[in-house]
C-alpha positions as CSV (number, residue, x, y, z in Angstrom):
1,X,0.0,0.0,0.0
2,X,1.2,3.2,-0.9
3,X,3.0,5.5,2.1
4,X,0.5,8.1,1.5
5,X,-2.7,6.0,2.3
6,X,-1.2,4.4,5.3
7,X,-0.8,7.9,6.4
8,X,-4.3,9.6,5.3
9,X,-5.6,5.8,7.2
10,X,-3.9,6.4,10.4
11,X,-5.3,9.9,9.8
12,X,-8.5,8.1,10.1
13,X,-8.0,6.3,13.1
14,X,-6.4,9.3,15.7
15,X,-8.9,11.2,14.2
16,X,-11.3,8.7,15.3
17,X,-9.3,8.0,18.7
18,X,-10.1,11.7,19.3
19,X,-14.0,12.2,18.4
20,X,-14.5,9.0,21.0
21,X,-12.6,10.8,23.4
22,X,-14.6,13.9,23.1
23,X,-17.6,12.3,24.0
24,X,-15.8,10.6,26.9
25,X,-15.1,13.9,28.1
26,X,-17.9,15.0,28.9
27,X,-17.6,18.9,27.3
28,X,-13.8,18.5,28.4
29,X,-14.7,18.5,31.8
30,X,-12.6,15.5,32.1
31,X,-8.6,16.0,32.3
32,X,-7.4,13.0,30.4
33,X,-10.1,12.1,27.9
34,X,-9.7,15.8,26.9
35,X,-5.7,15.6,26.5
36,X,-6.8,12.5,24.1
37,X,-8.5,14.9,21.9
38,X,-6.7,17.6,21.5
39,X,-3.1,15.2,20.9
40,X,-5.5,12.9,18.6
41,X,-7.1,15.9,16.1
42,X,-3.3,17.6,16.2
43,X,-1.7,14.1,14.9
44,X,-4.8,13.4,12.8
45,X,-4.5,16.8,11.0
46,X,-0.6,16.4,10.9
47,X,-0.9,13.2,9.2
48,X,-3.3,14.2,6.8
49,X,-1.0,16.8,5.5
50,X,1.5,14.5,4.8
51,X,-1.3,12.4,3.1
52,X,-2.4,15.7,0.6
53,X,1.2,15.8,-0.6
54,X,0.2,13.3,-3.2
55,X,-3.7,12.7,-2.9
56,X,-6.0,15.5,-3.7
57,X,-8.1,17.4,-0.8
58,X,-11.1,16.6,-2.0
59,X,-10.9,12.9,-2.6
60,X,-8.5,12.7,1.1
61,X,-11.3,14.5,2.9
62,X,-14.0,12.6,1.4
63,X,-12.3,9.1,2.3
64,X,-11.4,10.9,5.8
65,X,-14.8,12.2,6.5
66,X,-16.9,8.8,5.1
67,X,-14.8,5.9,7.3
68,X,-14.6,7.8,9.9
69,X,-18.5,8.7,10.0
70,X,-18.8,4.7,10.2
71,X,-16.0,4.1,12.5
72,X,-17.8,6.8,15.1
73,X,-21.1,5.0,14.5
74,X,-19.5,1.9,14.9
75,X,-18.0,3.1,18.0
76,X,-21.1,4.9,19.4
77,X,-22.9,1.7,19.1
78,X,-20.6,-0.7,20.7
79,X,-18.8,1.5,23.3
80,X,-21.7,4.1,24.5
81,X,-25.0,2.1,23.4
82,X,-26.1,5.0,20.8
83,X,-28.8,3.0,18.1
84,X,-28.3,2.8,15.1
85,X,-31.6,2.8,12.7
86,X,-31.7,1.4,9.5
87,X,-32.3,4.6,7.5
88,X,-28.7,5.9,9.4
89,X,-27.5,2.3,8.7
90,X,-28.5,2.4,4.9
91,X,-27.0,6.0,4.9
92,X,-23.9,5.1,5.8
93,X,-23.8,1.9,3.3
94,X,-24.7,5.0,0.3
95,X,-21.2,6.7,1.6
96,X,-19.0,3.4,1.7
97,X,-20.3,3.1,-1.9
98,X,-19.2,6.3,-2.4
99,X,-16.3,5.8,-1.1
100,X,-15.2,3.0,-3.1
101,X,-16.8,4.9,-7.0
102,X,-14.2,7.8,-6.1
103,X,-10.9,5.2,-5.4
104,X,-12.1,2.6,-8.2
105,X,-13.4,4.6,-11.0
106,X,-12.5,8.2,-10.4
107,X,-9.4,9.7,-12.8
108,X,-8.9,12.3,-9.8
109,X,-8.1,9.4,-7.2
110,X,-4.6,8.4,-7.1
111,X,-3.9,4.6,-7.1
């Protein structure tokens, strides 16, 4: 896999690593879980730079923003009991697909 992806996925996951730590903190009204966010977005946006040296911003940020919607819902589900319905369910499935159109068939992705 390409250095750039492995960077825009870990991207992903601190990014992630960080939005589940904001709801753990309760509007940052606990210490730790809010030290977890704010080192998690800075790494996340750090390696997503590194990441837009070779992959455009719009296709980065849309494979940023969709697997990291369904890694939070993912995470929301199993770790703080939030439900998922099947309308948010079937959603998400539309931007997986989405996902997968831009990196398969788009000229503008980079493989």
């Amino acid at each position: 896999m390409p250095t750039h992806y492995i960077m825009l996925f870990f991207a992903i996951v601190t990014e992630t690593i960080g939005t589940t730590a904001l709801q753990a903190s309760a509007q940052f009204t606990k210490f730790w879980p809010s030290v977890i966010v704010v080192v998690s977005y800075g790494a996340s946006f750090y390696l997503m730079a590194i990441a837009l040296k070779v992959i455009p911003v719009g296709i980065a940020y849309a494979i940023w923003s969709g697997v990291g919607i369904v890694m939070i819902a993912a995470i929301g589900a199993a770790v703080f009991g939030q439900k998922l319905d099947f309308p948010a369910i079937l959603g998400m499935g539309f931007i997986l697909v989405g996902i997968l159109v831009i990196h398969l068939f788009s000229a503008t992705s980079t493989h």
